[in-house]
PDB file of the backbone (N, CA, C, O) and the ligand in Angstrom, with CONECT records:
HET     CU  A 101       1
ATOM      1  N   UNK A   1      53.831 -78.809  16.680  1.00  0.00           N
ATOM      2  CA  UNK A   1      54.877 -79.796  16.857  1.00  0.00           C
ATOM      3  C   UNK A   1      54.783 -80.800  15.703  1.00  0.00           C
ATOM      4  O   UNK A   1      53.636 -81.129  15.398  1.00  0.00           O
ATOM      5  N   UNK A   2      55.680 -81.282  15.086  1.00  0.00           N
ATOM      6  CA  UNK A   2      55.910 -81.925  13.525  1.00  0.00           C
ATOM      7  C   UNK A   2      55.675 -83.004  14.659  1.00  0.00           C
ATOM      8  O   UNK A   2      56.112 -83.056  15.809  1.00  0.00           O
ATOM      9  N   UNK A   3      54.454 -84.234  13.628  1.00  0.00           N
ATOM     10  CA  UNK A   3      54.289 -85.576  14.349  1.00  0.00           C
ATOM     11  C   UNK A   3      55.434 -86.459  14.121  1.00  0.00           C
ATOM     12  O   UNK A   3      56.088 -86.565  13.084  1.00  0.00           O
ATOM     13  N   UNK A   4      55.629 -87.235  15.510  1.00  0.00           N
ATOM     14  CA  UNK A   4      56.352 -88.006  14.889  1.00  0.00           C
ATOM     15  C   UNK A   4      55.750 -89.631  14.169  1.00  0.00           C
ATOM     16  O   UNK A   4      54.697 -90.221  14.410  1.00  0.00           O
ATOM     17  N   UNK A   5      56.939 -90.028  13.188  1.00  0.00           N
ATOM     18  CA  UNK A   5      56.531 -91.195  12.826  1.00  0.00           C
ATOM     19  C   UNK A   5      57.236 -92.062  12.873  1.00  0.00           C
ATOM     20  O   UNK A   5      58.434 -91.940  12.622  1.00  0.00           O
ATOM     21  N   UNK A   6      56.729 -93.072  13.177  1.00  0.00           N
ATOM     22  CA  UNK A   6      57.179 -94.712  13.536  1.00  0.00           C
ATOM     23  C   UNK A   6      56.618 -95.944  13.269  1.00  0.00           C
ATOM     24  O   UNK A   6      55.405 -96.135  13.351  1.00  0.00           O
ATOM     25  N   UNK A   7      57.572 -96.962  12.892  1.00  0.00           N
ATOM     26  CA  UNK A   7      56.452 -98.135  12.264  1.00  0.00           C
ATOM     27  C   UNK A   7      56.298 -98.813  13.246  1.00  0.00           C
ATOM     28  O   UNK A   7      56.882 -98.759  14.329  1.00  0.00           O
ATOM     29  N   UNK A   8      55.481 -99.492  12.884  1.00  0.00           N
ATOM     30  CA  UNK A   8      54.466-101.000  13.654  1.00  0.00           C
ATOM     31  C   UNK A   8      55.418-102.044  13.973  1.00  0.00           C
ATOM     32  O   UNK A   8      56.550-102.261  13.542  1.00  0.00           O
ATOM     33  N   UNK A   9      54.895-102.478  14.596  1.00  0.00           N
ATOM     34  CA  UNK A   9      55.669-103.763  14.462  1.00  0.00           C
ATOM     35  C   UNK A   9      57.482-103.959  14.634  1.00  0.00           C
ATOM     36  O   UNK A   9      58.220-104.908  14.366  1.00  0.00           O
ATOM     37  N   UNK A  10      57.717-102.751  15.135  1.00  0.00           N
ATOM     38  CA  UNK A  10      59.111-102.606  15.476  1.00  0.00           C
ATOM     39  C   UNK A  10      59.544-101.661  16.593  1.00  0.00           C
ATOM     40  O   UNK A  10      59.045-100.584  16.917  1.00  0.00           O
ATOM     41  N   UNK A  11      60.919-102.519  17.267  1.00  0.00           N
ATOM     42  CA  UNK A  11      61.011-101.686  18.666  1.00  0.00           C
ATOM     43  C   UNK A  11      61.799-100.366  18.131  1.00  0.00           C
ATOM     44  O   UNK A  11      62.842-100.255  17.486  1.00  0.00           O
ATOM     45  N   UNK A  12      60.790 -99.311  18.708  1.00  0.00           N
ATOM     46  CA  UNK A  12      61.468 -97.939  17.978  1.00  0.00           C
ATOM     47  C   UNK A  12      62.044 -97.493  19.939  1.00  0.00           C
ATOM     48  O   UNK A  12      61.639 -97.990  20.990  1.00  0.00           O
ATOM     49  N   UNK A  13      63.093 -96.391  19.694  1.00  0.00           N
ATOM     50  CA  UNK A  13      63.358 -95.828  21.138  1.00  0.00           C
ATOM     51  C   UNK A  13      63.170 -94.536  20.662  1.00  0.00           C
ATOM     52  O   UNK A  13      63.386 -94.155  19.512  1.00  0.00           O
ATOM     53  N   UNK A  14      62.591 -93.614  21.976  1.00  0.00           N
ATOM     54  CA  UNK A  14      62.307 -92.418  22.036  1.00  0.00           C
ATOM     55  C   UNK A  14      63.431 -91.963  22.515  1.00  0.00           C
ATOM     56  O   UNK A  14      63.612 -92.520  23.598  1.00  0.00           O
ATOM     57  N   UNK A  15      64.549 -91.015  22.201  1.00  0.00           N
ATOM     58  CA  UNK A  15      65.404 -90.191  22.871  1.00  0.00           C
ATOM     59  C   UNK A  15      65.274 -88.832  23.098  1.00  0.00           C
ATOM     60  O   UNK A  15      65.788 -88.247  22.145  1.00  0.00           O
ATOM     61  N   UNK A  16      64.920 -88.211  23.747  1.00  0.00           N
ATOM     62  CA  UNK A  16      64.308 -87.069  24.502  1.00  0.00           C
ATOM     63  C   UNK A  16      65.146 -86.163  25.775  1.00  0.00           C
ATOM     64  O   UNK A  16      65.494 -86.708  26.823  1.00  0.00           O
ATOM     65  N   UNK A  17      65.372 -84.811  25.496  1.00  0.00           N
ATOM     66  CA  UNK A  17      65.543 -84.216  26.562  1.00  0.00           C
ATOM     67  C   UNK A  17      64.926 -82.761  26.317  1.00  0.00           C
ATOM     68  O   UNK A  17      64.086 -82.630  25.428  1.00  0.00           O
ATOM     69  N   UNK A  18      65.297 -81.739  27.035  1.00  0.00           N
ATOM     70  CA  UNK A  18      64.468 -80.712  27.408  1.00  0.00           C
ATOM     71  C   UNK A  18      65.758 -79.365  27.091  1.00  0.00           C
ATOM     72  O   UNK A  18      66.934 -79.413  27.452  1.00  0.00           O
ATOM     73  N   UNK A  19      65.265 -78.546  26.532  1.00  0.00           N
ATOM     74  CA  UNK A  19      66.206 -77.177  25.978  1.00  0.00           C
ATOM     75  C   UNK A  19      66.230 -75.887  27.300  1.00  0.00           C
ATOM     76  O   UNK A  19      67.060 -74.978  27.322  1.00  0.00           O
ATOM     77  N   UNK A  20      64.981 -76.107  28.469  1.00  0.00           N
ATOM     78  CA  UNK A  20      64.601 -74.855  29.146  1.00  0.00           C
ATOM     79  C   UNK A  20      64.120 -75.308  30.917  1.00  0.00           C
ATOM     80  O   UNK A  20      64.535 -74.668  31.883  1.00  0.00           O
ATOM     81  N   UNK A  21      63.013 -76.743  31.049  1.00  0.00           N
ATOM     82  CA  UNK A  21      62.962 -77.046  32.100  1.00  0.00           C
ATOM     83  C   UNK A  21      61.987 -78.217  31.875  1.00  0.00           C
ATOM     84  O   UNK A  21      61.510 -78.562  30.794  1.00  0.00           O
ATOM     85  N   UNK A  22      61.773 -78.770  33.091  1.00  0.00           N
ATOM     86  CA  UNK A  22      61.011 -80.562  33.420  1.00  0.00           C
ATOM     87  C   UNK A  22      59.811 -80.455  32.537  1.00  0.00           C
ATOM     88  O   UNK A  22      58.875 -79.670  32.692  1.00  0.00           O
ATOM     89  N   UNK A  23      59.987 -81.542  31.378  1.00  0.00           N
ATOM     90  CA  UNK A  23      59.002 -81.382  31.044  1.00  0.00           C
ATOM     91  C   UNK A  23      58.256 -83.087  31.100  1.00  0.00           C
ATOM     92  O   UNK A  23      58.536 -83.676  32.144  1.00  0.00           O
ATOM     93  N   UNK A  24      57.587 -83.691  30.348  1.00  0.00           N
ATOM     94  CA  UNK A  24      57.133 -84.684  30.243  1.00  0.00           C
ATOM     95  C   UNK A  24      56.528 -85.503  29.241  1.00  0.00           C
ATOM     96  O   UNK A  24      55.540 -85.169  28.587  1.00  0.00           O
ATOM     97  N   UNK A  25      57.140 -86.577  29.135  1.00  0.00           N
ATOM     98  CA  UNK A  25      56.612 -87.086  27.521  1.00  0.00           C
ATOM     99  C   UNK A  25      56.166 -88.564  27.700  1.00  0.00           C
ATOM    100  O   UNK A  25      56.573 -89.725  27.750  1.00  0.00           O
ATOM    101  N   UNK A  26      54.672 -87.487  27.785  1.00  0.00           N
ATOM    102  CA  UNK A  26      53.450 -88.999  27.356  1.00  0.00           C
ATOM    103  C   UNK A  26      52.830 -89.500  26.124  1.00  0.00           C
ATOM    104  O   UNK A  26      52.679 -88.799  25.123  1.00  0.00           O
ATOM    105  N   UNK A  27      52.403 -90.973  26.238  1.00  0.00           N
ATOM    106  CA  UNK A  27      52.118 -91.198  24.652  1.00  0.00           C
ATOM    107  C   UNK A  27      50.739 -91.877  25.204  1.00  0.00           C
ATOM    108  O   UNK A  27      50.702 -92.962  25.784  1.00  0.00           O
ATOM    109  N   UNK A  28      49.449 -90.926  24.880  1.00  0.00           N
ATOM    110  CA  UNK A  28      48.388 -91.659  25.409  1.00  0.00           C
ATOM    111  C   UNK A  28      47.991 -92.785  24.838  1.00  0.00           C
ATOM    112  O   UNK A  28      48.367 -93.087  23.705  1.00  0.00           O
ATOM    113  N   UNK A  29      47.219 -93.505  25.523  1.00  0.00           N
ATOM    114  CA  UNK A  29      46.682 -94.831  25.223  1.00  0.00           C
ATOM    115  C   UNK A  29      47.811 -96.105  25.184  1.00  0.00           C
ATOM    116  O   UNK A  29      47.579 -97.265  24.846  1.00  0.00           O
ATOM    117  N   UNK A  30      49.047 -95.553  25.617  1.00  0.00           N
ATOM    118  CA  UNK A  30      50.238 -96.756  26.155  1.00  0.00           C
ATOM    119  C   UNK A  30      50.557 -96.020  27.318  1.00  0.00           C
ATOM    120  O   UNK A  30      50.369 -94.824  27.544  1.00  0.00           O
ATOM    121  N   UNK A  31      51.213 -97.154  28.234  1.00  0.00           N
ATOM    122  CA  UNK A  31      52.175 -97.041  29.124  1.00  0.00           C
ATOM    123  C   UNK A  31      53.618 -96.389  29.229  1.00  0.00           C
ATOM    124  O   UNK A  31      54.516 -96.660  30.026  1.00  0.00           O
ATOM    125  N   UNK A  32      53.584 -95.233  27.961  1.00  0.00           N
ATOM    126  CA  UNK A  32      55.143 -95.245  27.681  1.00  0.00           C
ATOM    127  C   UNK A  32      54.571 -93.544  28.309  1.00  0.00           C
ATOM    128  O   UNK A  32      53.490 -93.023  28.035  1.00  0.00           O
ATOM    129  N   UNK A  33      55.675 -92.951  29.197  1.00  0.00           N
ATOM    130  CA  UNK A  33      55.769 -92.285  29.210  1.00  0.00           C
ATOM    131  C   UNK A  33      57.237 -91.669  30.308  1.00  0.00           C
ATOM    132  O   UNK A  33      57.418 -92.351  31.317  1.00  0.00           O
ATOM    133  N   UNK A  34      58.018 -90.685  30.136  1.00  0.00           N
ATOM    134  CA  UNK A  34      59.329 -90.352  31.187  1.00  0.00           C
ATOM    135  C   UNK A  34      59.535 -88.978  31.282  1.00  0.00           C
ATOM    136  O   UNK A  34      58.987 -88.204  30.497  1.00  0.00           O
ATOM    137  N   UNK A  35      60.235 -88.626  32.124  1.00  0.00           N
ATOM    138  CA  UNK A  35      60.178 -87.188  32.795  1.00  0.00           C
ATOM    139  C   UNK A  35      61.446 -86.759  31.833  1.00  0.00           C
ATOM    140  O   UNK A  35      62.449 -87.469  31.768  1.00  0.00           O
ATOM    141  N   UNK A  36      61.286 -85.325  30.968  1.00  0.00           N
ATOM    142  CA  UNK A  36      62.334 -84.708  30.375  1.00  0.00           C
ATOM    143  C   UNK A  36      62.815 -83.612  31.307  1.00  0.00           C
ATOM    144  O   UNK A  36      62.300 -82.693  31.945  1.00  0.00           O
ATOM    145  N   UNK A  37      64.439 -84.275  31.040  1.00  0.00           N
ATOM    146  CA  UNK A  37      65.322 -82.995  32.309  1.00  0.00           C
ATOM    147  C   UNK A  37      66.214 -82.506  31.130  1.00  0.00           C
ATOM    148  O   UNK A  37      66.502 -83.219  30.168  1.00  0.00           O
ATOM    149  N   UNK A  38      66.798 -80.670  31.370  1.00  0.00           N
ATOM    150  CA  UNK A  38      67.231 -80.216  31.099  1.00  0.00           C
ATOM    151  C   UNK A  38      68.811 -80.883  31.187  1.00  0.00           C
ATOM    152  O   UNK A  38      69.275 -81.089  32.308  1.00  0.00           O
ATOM    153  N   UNK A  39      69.591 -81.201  30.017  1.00  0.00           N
ATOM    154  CA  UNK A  39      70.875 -81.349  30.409  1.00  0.00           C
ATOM    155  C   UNK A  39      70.519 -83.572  30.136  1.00  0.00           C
ATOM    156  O   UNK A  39      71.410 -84.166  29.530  1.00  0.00           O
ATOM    157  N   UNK A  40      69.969 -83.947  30.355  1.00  0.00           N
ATOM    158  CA  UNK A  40      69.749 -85.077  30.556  1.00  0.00           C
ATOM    159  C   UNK A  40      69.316 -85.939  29.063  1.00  0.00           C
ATOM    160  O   UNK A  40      68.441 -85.362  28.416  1.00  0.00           O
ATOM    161  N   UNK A  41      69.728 -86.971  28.591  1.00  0.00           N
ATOM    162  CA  UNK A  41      68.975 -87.640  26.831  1.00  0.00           C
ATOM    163  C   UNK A  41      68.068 -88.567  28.256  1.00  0.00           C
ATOM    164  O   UNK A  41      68.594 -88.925  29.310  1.00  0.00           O
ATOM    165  N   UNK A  42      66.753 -88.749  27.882  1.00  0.00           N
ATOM    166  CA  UNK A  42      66.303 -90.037  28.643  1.00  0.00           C
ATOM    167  C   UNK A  42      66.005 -90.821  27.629  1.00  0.00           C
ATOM    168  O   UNK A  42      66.057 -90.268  26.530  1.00  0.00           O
ATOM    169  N   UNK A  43      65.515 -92.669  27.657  1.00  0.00           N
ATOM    170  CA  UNK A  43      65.208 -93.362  26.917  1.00  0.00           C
ATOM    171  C   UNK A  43      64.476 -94.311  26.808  1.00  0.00           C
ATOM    172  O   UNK A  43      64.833 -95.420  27.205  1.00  0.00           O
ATOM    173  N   UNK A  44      62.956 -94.034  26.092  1.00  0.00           N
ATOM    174  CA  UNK A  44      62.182 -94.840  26.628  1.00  0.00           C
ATOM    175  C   UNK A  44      61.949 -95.427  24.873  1.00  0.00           C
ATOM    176  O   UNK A  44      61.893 -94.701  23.880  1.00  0.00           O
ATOM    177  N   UNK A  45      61.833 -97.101  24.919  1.00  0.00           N
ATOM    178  CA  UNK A  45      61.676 -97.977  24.162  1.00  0.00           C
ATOM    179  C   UNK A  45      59.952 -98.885  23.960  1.00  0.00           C
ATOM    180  O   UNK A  45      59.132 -99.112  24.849  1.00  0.00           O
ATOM    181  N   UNK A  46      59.896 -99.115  22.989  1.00  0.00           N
ATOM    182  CA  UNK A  46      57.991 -99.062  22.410  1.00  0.00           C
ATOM    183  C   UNK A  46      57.866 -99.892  21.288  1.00  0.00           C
ATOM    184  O   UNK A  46      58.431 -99.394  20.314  1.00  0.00           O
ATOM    185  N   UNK A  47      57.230-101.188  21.017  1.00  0.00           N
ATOM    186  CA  UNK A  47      56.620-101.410  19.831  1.00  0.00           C
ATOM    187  C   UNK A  47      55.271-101.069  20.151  1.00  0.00           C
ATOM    188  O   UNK A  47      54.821-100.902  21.284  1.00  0.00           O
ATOM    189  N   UNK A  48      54.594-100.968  18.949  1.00  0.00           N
ATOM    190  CA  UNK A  48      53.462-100.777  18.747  1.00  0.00           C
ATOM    191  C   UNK A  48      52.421-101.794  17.731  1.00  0.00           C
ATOM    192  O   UNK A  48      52.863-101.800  16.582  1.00  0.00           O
ATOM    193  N   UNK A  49      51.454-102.444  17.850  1.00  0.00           N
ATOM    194  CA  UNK A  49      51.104-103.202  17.460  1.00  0.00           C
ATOM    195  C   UNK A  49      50.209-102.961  16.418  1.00  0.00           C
ATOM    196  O   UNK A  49      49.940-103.627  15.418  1.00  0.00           O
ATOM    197  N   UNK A  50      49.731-101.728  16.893  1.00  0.00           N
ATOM    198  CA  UNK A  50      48.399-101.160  15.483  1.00  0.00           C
ATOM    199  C   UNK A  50      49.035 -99.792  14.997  1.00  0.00           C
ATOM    200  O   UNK A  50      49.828 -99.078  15.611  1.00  0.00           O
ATOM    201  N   UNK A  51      48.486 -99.608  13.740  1.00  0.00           N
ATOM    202  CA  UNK A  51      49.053 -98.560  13.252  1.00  0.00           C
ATOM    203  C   UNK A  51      48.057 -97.518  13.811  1.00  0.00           C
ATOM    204  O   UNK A  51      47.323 -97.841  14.746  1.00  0.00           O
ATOM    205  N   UNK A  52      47.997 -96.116  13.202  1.00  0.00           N
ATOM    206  CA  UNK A  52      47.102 -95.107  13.821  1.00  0.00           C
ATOM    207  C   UNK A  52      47.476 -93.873  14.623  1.00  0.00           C
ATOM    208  O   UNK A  52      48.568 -93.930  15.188  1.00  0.00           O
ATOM    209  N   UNK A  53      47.028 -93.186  14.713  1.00  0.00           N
ATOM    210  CA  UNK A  53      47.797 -91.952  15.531  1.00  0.00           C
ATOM    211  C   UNK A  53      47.453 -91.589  17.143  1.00  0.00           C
ATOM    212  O   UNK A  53      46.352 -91.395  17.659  1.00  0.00           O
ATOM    213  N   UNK A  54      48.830 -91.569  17.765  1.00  0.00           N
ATOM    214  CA  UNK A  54      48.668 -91.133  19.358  1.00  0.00           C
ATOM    215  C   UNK A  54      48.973 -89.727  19.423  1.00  0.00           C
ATOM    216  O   UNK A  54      49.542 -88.926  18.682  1.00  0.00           O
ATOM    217  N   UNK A  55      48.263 -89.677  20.848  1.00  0.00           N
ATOM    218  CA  UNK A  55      48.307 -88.269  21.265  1.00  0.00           C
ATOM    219  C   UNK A  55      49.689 -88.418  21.938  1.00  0.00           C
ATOM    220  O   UNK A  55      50.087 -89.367  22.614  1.00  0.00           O
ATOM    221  N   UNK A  56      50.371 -87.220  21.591  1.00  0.00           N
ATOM    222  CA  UNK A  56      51.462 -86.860  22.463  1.00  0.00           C
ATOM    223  C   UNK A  56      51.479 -85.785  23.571  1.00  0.00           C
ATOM    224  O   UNK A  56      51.270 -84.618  23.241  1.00  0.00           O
ATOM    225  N   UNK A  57      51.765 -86.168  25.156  1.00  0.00           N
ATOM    226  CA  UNK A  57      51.205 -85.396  25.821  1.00  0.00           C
ATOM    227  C   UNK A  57      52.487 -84.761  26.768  1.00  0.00           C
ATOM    228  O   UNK A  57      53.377 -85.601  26.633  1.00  0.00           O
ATOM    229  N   UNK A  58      52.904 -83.876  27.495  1.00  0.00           N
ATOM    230  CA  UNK A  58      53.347 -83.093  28.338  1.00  0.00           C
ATOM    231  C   UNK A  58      52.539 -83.339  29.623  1.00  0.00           C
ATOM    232  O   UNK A  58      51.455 -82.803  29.850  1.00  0.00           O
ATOM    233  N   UNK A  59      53.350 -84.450  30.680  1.00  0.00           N
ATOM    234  CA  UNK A  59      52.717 -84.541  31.895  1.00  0.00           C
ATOM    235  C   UNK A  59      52.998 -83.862  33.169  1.00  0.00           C
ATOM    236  O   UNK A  59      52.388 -84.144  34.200  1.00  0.00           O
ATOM    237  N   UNK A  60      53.923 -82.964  33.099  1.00  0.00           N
ATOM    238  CA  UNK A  60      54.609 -81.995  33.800  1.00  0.00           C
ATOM    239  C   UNK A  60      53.969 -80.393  34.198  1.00  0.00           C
ATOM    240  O   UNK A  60      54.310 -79.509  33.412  1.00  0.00           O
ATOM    241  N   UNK A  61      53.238 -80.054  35.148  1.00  0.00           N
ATOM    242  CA  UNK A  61      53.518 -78.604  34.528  1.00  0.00           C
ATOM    243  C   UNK A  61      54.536 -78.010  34.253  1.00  0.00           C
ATOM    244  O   UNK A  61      55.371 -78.243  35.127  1.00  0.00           O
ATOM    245  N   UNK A  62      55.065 -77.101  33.193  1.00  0.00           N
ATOM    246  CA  UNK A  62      55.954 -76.703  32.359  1.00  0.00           C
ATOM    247  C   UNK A  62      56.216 -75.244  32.731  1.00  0.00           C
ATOM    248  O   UNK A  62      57.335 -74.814  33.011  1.00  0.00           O
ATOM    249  N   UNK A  63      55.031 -74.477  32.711  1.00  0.00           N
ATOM    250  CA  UNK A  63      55.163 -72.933  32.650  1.00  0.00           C
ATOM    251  C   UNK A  63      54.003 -72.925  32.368  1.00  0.00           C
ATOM    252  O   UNK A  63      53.279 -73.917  32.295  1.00  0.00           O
ATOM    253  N   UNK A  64      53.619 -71.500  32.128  1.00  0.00           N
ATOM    254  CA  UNK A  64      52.308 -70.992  31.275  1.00  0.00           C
ATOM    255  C   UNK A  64      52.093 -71.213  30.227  1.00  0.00           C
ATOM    256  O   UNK A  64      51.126 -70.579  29.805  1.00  0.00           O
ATOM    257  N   UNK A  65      52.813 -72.220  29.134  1.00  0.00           N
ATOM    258  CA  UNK A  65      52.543 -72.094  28.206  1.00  0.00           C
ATOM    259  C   UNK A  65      52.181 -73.689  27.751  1.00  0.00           C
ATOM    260  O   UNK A  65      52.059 -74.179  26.629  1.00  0.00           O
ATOM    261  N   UNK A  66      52.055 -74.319  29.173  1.00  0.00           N
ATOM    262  CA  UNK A  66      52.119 -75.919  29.121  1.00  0.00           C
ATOM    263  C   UNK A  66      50.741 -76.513  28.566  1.00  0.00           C
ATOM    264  O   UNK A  66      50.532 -77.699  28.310  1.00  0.00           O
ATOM    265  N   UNK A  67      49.895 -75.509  28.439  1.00  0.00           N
ATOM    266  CA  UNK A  67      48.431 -76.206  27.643  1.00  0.00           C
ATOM    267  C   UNK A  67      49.076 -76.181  25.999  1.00  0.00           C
ATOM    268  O   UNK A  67      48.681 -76.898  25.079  1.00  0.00           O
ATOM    269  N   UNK A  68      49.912 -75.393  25.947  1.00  0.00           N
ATOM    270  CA  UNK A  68      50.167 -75.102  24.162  1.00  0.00           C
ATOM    271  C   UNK A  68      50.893 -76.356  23.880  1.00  0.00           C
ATOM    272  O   UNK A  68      50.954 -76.581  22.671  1.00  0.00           O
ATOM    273  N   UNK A  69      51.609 -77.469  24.821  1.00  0.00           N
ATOM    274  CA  UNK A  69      52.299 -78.366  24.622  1.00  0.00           C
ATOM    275  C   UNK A  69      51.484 -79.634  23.998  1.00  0.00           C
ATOM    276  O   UNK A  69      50.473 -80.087  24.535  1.00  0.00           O
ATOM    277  N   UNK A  70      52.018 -80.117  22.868  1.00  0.00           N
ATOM    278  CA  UNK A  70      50.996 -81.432  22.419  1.00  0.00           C
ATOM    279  C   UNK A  70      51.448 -81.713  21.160  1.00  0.00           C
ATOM    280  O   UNK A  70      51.806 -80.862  20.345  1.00  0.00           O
ATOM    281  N   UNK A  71      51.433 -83.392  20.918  1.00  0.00           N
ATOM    282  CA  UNK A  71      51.621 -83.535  19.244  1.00  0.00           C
ATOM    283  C   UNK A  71      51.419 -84.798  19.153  1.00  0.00           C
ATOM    284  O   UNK A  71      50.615 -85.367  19.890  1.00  0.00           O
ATOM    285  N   UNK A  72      52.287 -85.569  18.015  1.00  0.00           N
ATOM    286  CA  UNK A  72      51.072 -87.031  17.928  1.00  0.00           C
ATOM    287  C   UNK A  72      52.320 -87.827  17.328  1.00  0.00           C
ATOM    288  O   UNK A  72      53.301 -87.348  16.759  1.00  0.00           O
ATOM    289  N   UNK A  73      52.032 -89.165  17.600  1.00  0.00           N
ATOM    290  CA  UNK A  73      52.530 -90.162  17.434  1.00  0.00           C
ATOM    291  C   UNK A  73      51.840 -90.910  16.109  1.00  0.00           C
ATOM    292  O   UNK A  73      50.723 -91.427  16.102  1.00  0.00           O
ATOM    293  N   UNK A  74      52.736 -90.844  15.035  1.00  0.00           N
ATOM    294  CA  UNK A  74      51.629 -91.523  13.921  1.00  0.00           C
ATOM    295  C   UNK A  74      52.615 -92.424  13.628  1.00  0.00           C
ATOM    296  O   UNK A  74      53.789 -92.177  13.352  1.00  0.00           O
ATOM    297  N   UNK A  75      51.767 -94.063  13.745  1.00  0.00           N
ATOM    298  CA  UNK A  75      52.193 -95.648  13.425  1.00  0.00           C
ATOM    299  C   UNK A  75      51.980 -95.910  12.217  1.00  0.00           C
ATOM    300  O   UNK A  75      50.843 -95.760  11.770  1.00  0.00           O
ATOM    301  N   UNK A  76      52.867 -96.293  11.529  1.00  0.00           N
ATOM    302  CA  UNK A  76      52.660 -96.604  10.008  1.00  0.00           C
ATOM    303  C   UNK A  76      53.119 -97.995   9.765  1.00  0.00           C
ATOM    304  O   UNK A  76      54.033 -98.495  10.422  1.00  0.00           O
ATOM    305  N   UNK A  77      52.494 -98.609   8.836  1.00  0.00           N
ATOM    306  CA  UNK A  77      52.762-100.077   8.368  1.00  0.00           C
ATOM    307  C   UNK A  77      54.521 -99.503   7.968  1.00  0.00           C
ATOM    308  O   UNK A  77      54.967 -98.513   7.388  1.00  0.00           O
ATOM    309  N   UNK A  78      55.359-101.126   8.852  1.00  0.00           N
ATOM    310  CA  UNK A  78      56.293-101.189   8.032  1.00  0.00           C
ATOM    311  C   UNK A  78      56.973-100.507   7.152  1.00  0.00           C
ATOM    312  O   UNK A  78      57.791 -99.590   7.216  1.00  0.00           O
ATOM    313  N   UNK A  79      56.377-101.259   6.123  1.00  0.00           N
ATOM    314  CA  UNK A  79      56.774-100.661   4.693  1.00  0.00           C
ATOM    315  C   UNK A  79      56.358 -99.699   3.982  1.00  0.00           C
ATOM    316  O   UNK A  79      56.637 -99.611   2.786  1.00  0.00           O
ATOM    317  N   UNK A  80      55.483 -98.670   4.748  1.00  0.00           N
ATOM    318  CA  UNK A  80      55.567 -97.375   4.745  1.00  0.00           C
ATOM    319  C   UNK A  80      56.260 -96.649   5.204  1.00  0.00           C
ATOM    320  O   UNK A  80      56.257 -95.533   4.684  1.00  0.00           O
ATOM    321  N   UNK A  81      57.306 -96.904   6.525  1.00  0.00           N
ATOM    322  CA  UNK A  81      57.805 -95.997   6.848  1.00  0.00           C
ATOM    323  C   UNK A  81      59.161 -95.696   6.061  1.00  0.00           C
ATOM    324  O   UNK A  81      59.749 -96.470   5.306  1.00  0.00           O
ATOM    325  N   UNK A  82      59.531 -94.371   6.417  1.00  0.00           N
ATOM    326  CA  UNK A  82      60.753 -93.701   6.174  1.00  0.00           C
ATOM    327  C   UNK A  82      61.322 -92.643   7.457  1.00  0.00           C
ATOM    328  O   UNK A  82      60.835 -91.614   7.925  1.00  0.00           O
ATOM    329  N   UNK A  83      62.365 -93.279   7.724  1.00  0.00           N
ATOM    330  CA  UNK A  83      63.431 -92.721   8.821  1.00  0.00           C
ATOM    331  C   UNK A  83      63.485 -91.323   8.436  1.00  0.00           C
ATOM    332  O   UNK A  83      63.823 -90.873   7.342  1.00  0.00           O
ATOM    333  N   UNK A  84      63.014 -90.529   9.737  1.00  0.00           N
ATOM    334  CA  UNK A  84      62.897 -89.548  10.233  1.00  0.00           C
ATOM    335  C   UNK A  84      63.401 -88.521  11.460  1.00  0.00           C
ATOM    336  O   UNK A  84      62.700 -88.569  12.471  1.00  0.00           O
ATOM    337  N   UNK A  85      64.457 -87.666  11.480  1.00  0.00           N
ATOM    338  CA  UNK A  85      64.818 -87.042  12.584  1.00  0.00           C
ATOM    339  C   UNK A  85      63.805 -85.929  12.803  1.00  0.00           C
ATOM    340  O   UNK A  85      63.405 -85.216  11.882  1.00  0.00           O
ATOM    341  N   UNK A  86      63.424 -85.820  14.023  1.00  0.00           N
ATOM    342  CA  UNK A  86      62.438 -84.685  14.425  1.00  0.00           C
ATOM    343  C   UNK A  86      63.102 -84.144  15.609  1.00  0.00           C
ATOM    344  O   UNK A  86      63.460 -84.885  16.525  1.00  0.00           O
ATOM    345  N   UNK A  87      63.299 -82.755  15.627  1.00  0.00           N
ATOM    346  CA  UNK A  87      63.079 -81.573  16.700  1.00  0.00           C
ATOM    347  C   UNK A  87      62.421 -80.986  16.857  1.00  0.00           C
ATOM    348  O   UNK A  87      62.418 -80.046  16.063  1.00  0.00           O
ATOM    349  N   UNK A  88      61.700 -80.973  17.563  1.00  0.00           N
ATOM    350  CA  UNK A  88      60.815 -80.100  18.357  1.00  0.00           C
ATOM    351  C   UNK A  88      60.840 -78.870  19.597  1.00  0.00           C
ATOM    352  O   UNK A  88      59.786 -78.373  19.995  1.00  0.00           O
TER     353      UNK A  88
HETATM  354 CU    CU A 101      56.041 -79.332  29.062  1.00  0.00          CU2+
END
């Protein structure tokens, strides 16, 4: 899964839904996390205060293939970042 990236210090929103069935999108070590439905955009909103990389987690069981689910949240100063569309 291509990480995603996002800067510090700014309210970024996650827009998220699901191509096949319930899945779940956690961002460990914060409180941010919402249930992905098929058919559904959900929207969960986040600053982040330190830069550094999160785990991205699938809190749902999914199917059999739900251990293969995982990717990362990488925080970048500001003025490092560059706007990024990611699919996954
Ligand atoms: Cu899943």
């Amino acid at each position: 899964m291509t990480p995603i990236r996002v800067p510090a210090d700014t309210r970024v929103t996650f827009k998220v839904t699901s191509a096949d069935v319930v899945h779940g999108f956690s961002i460990a070590e914060t409180n941010i996390n919402t249930m992905v439905i098929p058919g559904q955009v959900a929207e969960v909103t986040a600053v982040f205060d330190e830069t550094g990389t999160y785990g991205l987690v699938c809190h749902e069981y999914c199917g059999a293939a739900h251990h293969t689910m995982g990717g990362s949240v990488e925080v970048v100063p500001k003025d490092q970042y560059e706007p990024q569309e990611v699919s996954n």
